[in-house]
C-alpha positions in Angstrom: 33.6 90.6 92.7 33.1 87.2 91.2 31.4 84.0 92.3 31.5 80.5 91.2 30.2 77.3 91.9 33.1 74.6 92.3 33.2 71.0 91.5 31.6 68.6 94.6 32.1 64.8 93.5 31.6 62.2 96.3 33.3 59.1 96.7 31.9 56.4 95.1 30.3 53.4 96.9 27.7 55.9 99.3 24.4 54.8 99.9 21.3 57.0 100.9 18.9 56.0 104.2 17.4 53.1 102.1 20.5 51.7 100.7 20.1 52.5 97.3 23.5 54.2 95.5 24.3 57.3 95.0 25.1 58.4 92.0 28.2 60.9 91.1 27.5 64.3 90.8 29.5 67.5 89.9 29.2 71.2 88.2 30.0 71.0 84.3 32.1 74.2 84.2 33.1 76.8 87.2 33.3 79.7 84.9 29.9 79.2 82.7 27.9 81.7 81.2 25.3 81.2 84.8 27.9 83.6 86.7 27.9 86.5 83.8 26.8 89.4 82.5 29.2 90.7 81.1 30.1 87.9 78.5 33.4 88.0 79.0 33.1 87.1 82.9 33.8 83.7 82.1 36.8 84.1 80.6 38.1 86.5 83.6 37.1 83.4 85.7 39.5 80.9 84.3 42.3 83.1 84.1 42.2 84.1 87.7 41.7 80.0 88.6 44.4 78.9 86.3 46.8 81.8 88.1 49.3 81.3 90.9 47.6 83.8 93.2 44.6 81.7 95.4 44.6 81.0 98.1 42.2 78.2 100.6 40.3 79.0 103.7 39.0 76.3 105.6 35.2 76.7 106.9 34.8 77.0 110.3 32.5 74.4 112.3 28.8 75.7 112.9 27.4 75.1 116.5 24.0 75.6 115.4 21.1 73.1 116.4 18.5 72.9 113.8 14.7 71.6 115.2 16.5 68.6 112.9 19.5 68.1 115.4 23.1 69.3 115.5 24.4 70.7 112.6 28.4 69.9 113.4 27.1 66.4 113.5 25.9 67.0 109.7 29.4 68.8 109.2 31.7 65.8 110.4 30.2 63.1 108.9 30.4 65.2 105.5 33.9 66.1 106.2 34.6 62.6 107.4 34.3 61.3 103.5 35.0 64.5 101.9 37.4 66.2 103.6 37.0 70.3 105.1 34.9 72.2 103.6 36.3 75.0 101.6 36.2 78.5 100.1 39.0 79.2 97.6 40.1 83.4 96.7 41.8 84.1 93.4 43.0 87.6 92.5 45.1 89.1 89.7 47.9 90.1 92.8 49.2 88.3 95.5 46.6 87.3 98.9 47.7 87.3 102.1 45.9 87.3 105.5 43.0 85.2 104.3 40.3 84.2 106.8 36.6 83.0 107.0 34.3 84.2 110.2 31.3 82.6 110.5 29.0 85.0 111.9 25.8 83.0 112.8 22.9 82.1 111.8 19.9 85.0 111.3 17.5 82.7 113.7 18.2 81.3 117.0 18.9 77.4 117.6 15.8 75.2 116.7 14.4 78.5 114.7 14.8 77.0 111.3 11.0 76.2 110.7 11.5 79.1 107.3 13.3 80.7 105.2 16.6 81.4 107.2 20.5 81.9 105.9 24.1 81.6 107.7 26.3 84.3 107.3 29.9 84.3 107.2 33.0 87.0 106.6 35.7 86.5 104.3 39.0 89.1 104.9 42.3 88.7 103.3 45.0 91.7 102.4 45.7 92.4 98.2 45.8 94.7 95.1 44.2 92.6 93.4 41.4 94.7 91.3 40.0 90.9 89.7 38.6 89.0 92.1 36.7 85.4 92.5 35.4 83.7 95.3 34.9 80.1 94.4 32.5 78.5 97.0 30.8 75.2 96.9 27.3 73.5 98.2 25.0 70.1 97.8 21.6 69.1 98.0 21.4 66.8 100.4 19.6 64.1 100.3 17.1 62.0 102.4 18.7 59.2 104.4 21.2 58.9 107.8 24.3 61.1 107.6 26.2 58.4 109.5 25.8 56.1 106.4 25.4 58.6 104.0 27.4 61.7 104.4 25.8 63.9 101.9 22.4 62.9 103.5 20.8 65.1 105.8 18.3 62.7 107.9 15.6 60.2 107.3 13.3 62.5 105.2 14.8 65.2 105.4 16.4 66.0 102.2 16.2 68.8 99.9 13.1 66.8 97.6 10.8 67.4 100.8 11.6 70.6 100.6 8.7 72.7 98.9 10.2 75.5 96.2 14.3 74.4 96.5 15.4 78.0 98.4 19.3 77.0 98.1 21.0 80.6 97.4 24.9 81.3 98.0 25.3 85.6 98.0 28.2 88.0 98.2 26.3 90.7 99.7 28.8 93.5 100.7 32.5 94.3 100.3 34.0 96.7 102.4 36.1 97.4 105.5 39.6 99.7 105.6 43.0 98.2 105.1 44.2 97.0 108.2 40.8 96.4 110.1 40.6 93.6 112.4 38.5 90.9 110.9 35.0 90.9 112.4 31.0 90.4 111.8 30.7 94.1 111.6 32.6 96.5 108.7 33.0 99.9 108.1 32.7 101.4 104.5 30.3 98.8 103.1 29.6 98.6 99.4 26.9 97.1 98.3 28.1 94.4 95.4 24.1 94.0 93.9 22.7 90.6 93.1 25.7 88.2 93.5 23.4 85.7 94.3 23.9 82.0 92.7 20.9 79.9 93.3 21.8 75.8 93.4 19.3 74.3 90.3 19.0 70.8 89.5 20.0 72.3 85.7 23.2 72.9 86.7 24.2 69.6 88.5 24.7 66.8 86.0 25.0 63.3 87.2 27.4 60.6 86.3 27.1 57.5 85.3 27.7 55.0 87.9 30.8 52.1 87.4 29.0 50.2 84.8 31.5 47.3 85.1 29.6 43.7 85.4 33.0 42.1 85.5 32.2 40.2 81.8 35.0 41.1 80.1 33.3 40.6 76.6 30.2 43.1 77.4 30.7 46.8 76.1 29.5 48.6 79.5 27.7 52.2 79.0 25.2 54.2 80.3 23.6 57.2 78.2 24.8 60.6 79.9 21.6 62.6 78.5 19.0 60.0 80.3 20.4 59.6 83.5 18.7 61.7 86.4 20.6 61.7 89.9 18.3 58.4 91.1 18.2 56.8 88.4 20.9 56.0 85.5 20.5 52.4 84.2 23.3 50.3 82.6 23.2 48.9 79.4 25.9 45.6 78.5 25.9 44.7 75.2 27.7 41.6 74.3 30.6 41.7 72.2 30.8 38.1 70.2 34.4 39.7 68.4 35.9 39.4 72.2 35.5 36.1 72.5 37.6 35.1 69.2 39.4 32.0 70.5 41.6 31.3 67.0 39.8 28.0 67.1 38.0 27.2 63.8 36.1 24.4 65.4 34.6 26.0 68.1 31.7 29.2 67.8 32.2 31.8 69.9 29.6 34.2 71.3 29.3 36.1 74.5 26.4 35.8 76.8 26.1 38.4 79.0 26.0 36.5 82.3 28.3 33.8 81.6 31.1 35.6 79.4 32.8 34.0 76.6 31.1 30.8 75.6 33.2 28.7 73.2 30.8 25.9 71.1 31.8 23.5 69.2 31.0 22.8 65.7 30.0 19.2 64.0 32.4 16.9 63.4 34.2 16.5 60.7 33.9 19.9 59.6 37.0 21.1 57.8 40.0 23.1 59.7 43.7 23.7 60.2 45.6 22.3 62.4 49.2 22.5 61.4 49.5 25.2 58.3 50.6 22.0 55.6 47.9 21.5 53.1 49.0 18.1 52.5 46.9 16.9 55.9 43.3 16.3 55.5 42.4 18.1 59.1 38.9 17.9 60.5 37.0 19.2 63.3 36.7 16.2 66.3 33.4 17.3 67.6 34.8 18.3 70.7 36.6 21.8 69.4 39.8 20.1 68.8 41.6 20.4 65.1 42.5 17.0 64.4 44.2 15.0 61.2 41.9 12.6 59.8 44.4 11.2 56.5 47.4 12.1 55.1 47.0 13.2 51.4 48.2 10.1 49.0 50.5 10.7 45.8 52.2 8.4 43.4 54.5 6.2 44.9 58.5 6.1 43.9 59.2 2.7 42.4 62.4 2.0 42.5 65.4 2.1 41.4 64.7 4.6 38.6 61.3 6.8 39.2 61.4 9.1 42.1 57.3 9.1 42.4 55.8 12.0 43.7 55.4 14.3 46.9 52.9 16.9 48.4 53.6 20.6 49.0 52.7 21.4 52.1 52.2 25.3 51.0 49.6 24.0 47.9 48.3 20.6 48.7 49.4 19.6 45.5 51.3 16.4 44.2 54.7 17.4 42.5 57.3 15.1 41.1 60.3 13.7 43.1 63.6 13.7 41.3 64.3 10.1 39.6 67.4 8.5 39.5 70.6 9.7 37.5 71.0 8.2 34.3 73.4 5.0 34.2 71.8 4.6 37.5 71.7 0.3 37.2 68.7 -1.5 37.5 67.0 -4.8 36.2 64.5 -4.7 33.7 64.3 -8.4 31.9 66.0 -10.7 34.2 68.8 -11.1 32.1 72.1 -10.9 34.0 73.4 -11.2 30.1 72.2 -7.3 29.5 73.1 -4.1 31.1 70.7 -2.2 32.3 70.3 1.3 33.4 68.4 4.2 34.3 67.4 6.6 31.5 67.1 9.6 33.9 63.7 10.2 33.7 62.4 7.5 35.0 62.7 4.1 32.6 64.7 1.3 32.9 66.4 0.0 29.3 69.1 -1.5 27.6 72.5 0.1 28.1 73.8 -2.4 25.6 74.7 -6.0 25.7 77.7 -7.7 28.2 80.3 -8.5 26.2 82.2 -11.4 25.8 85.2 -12.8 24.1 84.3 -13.3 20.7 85.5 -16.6 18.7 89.2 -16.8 17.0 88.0 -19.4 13.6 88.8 -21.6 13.0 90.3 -22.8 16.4 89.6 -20.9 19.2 85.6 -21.1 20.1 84.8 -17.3 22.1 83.0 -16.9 25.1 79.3 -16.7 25.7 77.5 -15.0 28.6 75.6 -17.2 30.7 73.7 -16.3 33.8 75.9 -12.5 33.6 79.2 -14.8 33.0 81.3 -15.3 30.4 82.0 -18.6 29.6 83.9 -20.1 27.1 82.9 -22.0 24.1 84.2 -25.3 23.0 87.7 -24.7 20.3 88.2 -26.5 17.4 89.0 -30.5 18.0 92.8 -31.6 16.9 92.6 -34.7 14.7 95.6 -35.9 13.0 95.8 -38.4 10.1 97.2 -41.9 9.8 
């Protein structure tokens, strides 16, 4: 026969008699070395609780009164939150006929002024020669079960309690195949010292929801400090949360505020639109504006192209300049033909020409104001 503690968490949100929280609580591992020896107990354990042959009793209610008051009442509230309290069977055969009796308590009602224990009976039909009965219990705690259901009453929890006498025991197995379930068995075999005492060493307590609702602190508590009424929160800022993409702002996270966004001097340098051929500034305000446009050499036309900026260096380059023979007017001279030298210059293409004199009679042309006009021919004289 095998016991184990199982896992008890409560729902979070309770609150003890003087509305402070109560903190999660559960045990670490079902099948530890606490329920052993032999070592490999453990191991036998899990196998049987990871198997498909358990089965779930429900715990009957308990009509006892306590010189504290009812005990159902203590039993409802906790089932209330919880749900019914459980005991769980798990063999290495198929269990059938599975039942718990609770047999009473071994002092009458408002007797509990000592040391005093409620018995029960578990029966249920199997080969199984692996057993474990997994069975589960609280320390209560001081405060009103109606607000509280793991509390017990105002004071009353197990801390006021001198020595912590919380024990669960198999005592005895036995009882022929077939025998009607019952308080009292035949064939009886004592099953030793299964007896599991509840220690504050083996509960560990959670850390509460640490969540402030800041979404740039890093909430934690530290597991290895916290103690069941007490596990503080720490919430450490995180400035890298905050990163708004801005370069004119500074961005830090305060811890009751959240993401604070500053912003930096004016005219400290930024960028706004990804061309390095604006001169962008910070406004003061945490805006990227453009304070200038970056100058280059002007075209002058019609023959140099000037220059333009790269907006992927921020440098000047040259524009293309006009084809060669492109026309253009360097000296005023409507007479000349000028062009474009392609890189550039205006020059002399050569001169416009004209038609050219016919001695001795016929006088040419000449080119006045980018015309060609004719020059005087010879004069006709005839003798007498």
């Amino acid at each position: 026969m095998l016991a184990a503690d199982a896992a008890l968490p409560p729902p979070p949100g309770l609150l003890t008699g003087d509305n402070t929280p109560v903190l999660p609580f559960y045990q670490d591992d079902a099948c530890d070395a606490e329920i052993g020896p032999p070592a490999s107990l453990g191991t036998t354990c899990t196998n049987l609780r990871a198997g498909a042959n358990c089965v779930v009793m429900d715990l009957p209610d308990d009509p006892f009164i306590s010189k504290d008051g009812s005990t159902q009442s203590r039993i409802n509230a906790y089932e209330s939150a919880f749900g019914n309290r459980t005991i769980r069977i798990c063999g290495n055969q198929s269990i059938s006929s599975a039942s718990v009796t609770l047999c009473g308590h071994d002092v009458p009602n408002l007797g509990d002024t000592g040391d005093s224990s409620i018995n029960y009976i578990l029966t249920w039909t199997s080969n199984s020669t692996q057993l474990v009965v997994e069975m589960a219990g609280h320390l209560s705690v001081s405060g009103d079960p109606n607000v509280n259901p793991v509390a017990w009453g105002v004071g009353l929890g197990a801390a006021q309690i001198a020595g912590g006498p919380y024990h669960f025991k198999l005592d005895k197995l036995g009882g022929a195949a077939g025998a009607p379930p019952g308080c009292v068995q035949s064939e009886v075999i004592s099953l030793g010292s299964q007896d599991n005492q509840i220690k504050g060493a083996d509960i560990i307590c959670l850390c509460p929801d640490c969540d402030d609702q800041i979404a740039c602190t890093i909430d934690a508590c530290d597991q290895n400090t916290c103690t069941c009424e007490s596990c503080p929160c720490t919430h450490t800022p995180d400035h890298s949360a905050c990163d708004d993409n801005n370069s004119c702002t500074i961005d830090t996270c305060d811890v009751v505020l959240g993401c604070v966004h500053t912003p930096v001097s004016e005219s400290t340098p930024c960028e706004a639109d990804g061309n390095l051929c604006t001169n962008d500034h910070c406004n003061g305000l945490g805006s990227c504006v453009f304070m200038s446009n970056k100058t280059c050499a002007p075209a002058i036309p019609p023959c140099e192209g000037g220059e333009s900026c790269n907006p992927g260096t921020g440098l000047c380059v040259p524009n293309a300049d006009a084809p060669f023979s492109t026309l253009c007017e360097l000296d005023g001279d409507l007479c000349t033909n000028d062009h474009c030298n392609g890189v550039g210059q205006c020059v002399f293409l050569n001169n416009k020409t004209c038609q050219a004199p016919d001695p001795p009679c016929e006088g040419g042309e000449v080119c006045v104001a980018g015309i060609c006009t004719p020059l005087a021919d010879a004069v006709l004289r005839q003798r007498k």
